[in-house]
C-alpha positions as CSV (number, residue, x, y, z in Angstrom):
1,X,47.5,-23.9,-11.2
2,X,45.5,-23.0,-14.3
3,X,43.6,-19.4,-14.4
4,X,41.3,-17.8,-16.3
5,X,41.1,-14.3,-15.4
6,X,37.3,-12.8,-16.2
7,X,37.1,-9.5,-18.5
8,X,36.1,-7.6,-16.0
9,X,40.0,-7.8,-14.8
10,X,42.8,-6.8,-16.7
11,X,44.7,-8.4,-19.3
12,X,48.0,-7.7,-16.9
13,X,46.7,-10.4,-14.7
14,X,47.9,-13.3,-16.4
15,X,51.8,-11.6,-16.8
16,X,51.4,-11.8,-12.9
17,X,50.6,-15.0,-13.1
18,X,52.9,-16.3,-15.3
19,X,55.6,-14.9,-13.4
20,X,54.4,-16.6,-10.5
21,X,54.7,-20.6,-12.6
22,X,51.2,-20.8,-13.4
23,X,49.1,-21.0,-16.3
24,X,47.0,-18.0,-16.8
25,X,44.3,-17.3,-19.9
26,X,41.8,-14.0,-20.2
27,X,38.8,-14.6,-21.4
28,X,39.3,-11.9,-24.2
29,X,42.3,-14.1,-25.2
30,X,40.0,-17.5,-25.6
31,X,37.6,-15.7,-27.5
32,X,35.2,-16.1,-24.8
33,X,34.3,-11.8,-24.1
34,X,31.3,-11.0,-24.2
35,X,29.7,-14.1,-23.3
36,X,27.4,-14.5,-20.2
37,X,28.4,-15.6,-16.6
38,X,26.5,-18.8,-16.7
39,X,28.1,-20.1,-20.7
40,X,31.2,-19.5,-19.6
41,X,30.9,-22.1,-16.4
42,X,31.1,-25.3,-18.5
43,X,34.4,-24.1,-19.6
44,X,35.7,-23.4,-17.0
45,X,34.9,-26.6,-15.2
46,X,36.1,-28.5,-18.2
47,X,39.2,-27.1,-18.1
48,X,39.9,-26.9,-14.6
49,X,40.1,-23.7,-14.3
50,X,40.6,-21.5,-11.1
51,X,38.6,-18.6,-12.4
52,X,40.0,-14.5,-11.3
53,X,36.6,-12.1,-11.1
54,X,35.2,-9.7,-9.3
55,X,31.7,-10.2,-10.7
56,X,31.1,-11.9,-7.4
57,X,27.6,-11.9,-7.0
58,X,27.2,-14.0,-10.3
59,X,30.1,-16.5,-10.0
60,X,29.9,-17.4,-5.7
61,X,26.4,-18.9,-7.0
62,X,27.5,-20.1,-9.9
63,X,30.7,-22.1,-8.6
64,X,28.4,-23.2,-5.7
65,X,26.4,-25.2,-7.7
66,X,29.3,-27.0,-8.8
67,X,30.2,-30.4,-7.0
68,X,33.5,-30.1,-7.7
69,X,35.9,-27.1,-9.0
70,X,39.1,-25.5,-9.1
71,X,38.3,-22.8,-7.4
72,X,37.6,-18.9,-7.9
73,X,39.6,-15.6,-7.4
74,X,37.6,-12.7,-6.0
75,X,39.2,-9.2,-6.2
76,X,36.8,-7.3,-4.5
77,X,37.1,-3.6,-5.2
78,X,36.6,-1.8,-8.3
79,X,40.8,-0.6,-8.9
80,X,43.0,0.3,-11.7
81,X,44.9,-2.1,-12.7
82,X,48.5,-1.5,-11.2
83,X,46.2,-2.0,-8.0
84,X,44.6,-5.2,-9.4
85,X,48.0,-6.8,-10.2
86,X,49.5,-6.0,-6.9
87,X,46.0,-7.5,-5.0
88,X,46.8,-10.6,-7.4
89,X,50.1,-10.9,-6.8
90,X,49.3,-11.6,-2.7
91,X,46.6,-14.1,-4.0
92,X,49.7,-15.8,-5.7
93,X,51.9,-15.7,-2.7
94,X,49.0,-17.4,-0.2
95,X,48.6,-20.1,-2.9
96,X,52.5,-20.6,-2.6
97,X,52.1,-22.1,1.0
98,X,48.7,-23.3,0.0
99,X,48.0,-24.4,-3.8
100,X,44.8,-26.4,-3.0
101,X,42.1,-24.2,-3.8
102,X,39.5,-27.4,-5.1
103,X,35.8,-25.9,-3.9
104,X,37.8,-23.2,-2.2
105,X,37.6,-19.2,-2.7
106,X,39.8,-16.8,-2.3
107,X,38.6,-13.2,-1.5
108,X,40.9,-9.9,-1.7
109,X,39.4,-6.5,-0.2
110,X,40.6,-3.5,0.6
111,X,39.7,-2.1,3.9
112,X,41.3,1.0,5.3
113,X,44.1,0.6,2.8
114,X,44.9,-2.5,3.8
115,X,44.7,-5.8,2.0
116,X,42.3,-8.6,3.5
117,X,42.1,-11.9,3.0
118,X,39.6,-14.3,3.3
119,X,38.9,-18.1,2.3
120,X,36.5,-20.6,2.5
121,X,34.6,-23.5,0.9
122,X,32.3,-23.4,-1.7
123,X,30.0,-25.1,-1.7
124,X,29.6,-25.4,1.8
């Protein structure tokens, strides 16, 4: 797989993912900080991108209106980054059995401590 991981994430992210076999950009990297939600979709689309956020408000209604895409990463709480990379890293390892995440997303919350899990289509 092919990520780019948002600014709002650190720039850790992509080691993680790299260590893991994938490709992995940040958007500070590309040149692309600083720009807005919606200017950063054609890129990501183009490049088939599985996008890493946790802006997800913007980017669940932005990847919905997407007929086809390579999915998105949603780390849900606000954490440093050691946290961040470990919430990442069991992202990774559910891909590993699973790599297919076309019109998919992947959400990671912590509740109680614990790590959760979710996934579903999008769009619907």
């Amino acid at each position: 797989m092919k990520f780019l991981v948002d600014e709002c994430l650190h720039t850790s992210l992509v080691a993680v993912a790299q260590h893991h076999g994938h490709d992995c950009f940040h958007v500070n990297w590309l040149g692309l900080s600083g720009e807005t939600d919606w200017d950063l979709m054609p890129r990501i689309v183009a490049e088939d991108f599985t996008f890493v956020t946790n802006n997800a408000r913007d980017f669940r209604k932005l990847h919905a209106r997407e007929d086809l895409h390579a999915g998105l990463v949603i780390i849900v709480p606000q954490v440093l980054p050691v946290q961040q990379r470990e919430l990442f890293a069991l992202v990774l390892q559910e891909l590993a059995d699973s790599p297919d995440l076309v019109n998919e997303v992947i959400e990671i919350a912590l509740e109680e401590g614990e790590a959760l899990l979710t996934r579903y289509a999008l769009p619907e």
